[in-house]
N, C-alpha and C positions, 0 to 999 in steps of 0.2 A: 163358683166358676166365673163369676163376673163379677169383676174389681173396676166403681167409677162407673159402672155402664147404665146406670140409674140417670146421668148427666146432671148439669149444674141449673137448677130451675130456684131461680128466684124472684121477688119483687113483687109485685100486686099482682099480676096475671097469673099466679097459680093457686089453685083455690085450697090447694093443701090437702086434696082429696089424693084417691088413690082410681086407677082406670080399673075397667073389668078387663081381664088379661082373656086371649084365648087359650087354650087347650094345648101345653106343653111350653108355654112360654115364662120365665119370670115373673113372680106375682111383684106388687108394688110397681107400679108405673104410675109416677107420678102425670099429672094432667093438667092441662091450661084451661082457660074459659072458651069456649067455643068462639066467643068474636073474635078472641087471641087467635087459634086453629085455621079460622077461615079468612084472616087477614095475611096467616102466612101461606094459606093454601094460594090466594090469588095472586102475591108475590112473586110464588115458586112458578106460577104461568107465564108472569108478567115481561116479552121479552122487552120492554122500555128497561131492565135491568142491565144490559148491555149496553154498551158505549152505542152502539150504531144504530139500536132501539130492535133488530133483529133475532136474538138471542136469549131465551127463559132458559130457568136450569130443567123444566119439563122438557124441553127440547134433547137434552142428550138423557132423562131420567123421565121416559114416555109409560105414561101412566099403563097403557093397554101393552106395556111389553115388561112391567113387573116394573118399574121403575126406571127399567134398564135401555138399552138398546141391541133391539135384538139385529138391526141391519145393517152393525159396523162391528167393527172389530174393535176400534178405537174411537176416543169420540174427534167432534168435529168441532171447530170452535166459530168466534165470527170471521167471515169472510173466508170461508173453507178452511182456516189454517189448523194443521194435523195435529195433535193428542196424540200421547205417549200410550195411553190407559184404557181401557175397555170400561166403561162406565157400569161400575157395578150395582146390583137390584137394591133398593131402601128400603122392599119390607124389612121391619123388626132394628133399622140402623140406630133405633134409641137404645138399645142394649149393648155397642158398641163402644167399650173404652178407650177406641183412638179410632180415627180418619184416614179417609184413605187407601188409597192401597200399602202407601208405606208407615201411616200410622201418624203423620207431622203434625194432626191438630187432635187435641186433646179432647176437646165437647162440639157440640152439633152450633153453640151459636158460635165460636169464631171459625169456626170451618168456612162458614159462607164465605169469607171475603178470599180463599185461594180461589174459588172458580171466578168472584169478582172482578180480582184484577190479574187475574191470570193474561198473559197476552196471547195465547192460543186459546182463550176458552170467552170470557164476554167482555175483557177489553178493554175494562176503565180503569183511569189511568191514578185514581186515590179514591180512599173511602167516602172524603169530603165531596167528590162528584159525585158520586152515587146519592148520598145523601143529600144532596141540593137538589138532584133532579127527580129526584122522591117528594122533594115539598111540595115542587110544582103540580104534579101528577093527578088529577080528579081528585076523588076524596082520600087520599091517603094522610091529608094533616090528620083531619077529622076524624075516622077509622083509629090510626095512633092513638090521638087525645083519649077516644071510649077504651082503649083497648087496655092503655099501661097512666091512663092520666097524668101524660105527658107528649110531647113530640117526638119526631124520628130523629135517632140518633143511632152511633151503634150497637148500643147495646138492646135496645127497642128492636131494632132490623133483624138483628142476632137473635132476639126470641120468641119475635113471630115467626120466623122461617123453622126455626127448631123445632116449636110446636106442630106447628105441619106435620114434620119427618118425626116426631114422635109418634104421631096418631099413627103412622101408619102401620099395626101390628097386626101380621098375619100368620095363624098357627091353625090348631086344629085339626090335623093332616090325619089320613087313615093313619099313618103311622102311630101318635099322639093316642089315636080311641085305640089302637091296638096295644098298645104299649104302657100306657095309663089308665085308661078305665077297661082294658082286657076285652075288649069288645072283639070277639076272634074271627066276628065276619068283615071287620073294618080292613082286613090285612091280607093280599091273597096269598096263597104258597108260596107262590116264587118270589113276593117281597119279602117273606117269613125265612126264607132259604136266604136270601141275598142278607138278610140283616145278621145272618150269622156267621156268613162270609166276611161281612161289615165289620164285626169286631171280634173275630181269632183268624183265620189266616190273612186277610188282608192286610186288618188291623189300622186301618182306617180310624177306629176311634181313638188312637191314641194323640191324634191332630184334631180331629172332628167330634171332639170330645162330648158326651151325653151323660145325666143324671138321672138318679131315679125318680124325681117330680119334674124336672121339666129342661129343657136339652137346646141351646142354641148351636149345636154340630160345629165348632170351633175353639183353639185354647189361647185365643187372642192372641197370638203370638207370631214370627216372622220366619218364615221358609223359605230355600232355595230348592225346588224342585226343578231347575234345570228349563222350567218351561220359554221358551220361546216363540218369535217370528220366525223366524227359520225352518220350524216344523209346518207349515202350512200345506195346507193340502193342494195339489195339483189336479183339475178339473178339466176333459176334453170336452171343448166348444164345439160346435157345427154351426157355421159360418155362411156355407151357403152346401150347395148338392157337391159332394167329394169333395171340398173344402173345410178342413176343421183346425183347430190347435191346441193348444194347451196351456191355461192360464192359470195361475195361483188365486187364490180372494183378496177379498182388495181392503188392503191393509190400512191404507189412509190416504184422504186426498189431502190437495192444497201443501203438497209437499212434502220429505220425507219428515219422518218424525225424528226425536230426536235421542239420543241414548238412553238406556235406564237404568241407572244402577240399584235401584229400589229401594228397601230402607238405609245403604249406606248415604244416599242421600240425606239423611236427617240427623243420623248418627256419625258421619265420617272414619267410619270405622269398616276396614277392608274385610272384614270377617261378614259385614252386614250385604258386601254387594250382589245382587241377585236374589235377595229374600224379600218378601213380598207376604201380608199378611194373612192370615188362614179366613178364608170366606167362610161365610155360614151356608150349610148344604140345604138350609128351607130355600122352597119354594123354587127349586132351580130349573124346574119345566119350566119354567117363567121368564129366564134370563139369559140363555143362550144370548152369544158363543162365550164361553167360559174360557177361565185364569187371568191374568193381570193383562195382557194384549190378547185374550179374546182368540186367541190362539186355534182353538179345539173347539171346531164347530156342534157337537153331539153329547151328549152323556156316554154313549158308547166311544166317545172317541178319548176323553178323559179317563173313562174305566183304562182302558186300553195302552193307556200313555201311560197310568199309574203302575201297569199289568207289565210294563217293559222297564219298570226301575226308574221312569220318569225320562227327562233329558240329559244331555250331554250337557254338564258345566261343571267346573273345577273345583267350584266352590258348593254342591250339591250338598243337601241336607245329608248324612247317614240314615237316616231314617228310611229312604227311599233306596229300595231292591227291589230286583224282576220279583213277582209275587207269583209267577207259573199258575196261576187261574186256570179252568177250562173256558171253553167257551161258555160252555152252562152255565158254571160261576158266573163270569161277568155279565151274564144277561139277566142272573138273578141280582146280582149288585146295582145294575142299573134300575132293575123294577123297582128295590129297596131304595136308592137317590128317588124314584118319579113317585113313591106315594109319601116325600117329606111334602109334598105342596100341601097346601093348609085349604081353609074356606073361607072364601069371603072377601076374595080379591075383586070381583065384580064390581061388589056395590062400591070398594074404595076408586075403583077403577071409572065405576059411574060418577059420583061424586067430582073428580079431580076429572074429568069432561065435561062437568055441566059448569064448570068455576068461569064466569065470565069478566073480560080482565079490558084492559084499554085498547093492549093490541095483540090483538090475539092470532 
């Protein structure tokens, strides 16, 4: 089920070993040297990566919200300016054979340089900046030299950041002991009911696809499920005593954001516009608000969108029909999504808070 998603790990920093996988995940995960890991762990803090020195990619990928951002719908770049994207969770993102939400980079090390120099996200304005103001930086000549026995360059930058986002692999989910080692107290009823909602009437798994050793709940591939900004929930304020009104969530500051056509941006192809890649369903207590703009604040709220044949768009997947659920159903479906969370987010979560960086 996964084509590439091993990634491209070369050159002296990889020891040729293989990692301990957890509990439902892909076995073979290839592995760096720990100085390699922890050079890219302080990078990914470091926001001197940004033009204005304001800016890490931790920042919109917050270690204690699953990688994600649980408080925006979309992310935020430097100087406020608005993101298109809902910045999605990196546990398990080394099993990923394309980037993105629309899939435009191929492996984890040249992916770094879209949030790079993205100008709504950190700013700078060529690779060769970045990498100048990397030389200067405390000991990062030095770190490089131990790390790849050589200096910073791109392709160096490229896989110490990758390293990072490889380590971070998180499975072992009651579902996983319930489903792989049969352990039939790991799974309660109503997640046991929702999983089989999950795959015959819902049919959920024909996108969110699962095997029988070990399951990343997606068929890497690109969807128009109709989701949008548009569907946004309407919230009544109380303002002061008899004074109240009624606001929507707040979509993006620092300006409107800009259109999205989703992978037919990368493919130019009209048949591509409005499909948007299949997220992986681990660990999704974790990553709220969910789909490509962060759209759908709840698990119960995406059940439910799914439950209504999805959104209105012209270009909608077939796959997506009203699925007529009960309410039972979808509350079992959602117990089934909240025990994919795995174990062991803590300690990565402790880790990547104790990473002390230049400016933090």
């Amino acid at each position: 089920m996964v084509k590439g998603g091993l990634g491209l790990l070369a050159g002296l920093w990889c020891l040729g070993a293989v990692a301990q996988v957890p509990l439902g995940l892909p076995p073979s995960q290839p592995v760096a040297t720990e100085e390699v890991v922890a050079l890219g762990r302080t990078l990914f803090f470091d926001r001197r990566l940004s033009v204005n020195a304001t800016l890490s990619c931790g920042n919109c990928h917050v270690a204690a919200m699953g990688f994600s951002h649980r408080e925006m719908a979309t992310s935020v770049g430097i100087e406020g300016r608005a993101g298109r994207r809902n910045a999605p969770g990196l546990f398990n993102v080394a099993y990923l054979p394309a980037l993105f939400w629309d899939g435009r980079s191929a492996d984890l090390e040249a992916q770094i340089w879209s949030p790079l120099l993205a100008d709504n996200e950190m700013g700078n304005s060529s690779r060769a900046q970045v990498l100048a103001r990397l030389a200067t930086l405390d000991d990062y000549p030095q770190r490089f030299e131990r790390a790849f026995g050589r200096g910073i360059d791109e392709q160096t930058l490229g896989q110490a950041l990758a390293a990072y986002l490889r380590s971070l692999l998180l499975g072992n989910s009651p579902f996983d002991r319930w489903f792989y080692r049969q352990e039939q107290d790991a799974l309660s009823a109503k997640a046991r009911a929702g999983y089989r909602v999950f795959v015959t009437r819902a049919g959920c798994h024909r996108c969110h696809q699962l095997g029988l050793e070990w399951a990343l709940f997606t068929d890497h591939r690109y969807h128009n499920t109709g989701a949008g900004a548009g569907a946004r929930a309407q919230q009544r304020v109380q303002l002061a005593p008899g004074l109240a009104t009624t606001v929507g969530d707040l979509a993006s500051v620092g300006g409107a954001a800009e259109a999205d056509d989703g992978r037919a941006e990368v493919t130019g192809l009209a048949s591509d516009v409005g499909r948007f890649r299949t997220p992986s369903l681990r660990n999704l207590t974790l990553t709220a608000p969910y789909m490509h703009d962060g759209s759908l604040a709840t698990l119960e709220a995406v059940v439910a969108f799914y439950n209504r044949g999805g959104g209105a768009h012209p270009n909608k997947d077939p796959l997506l029909v009203p699925l007529n659920l009960s309410t039972e159903e979808q509350a079992q479906l959602v117990a089934f999504l909240e025990s994919l969370t795995g174990r062991g987010a803590e300690a990565l979560v402790a880790e990547a808070e104790a990473t002390a960086v230049g400016n933090p």
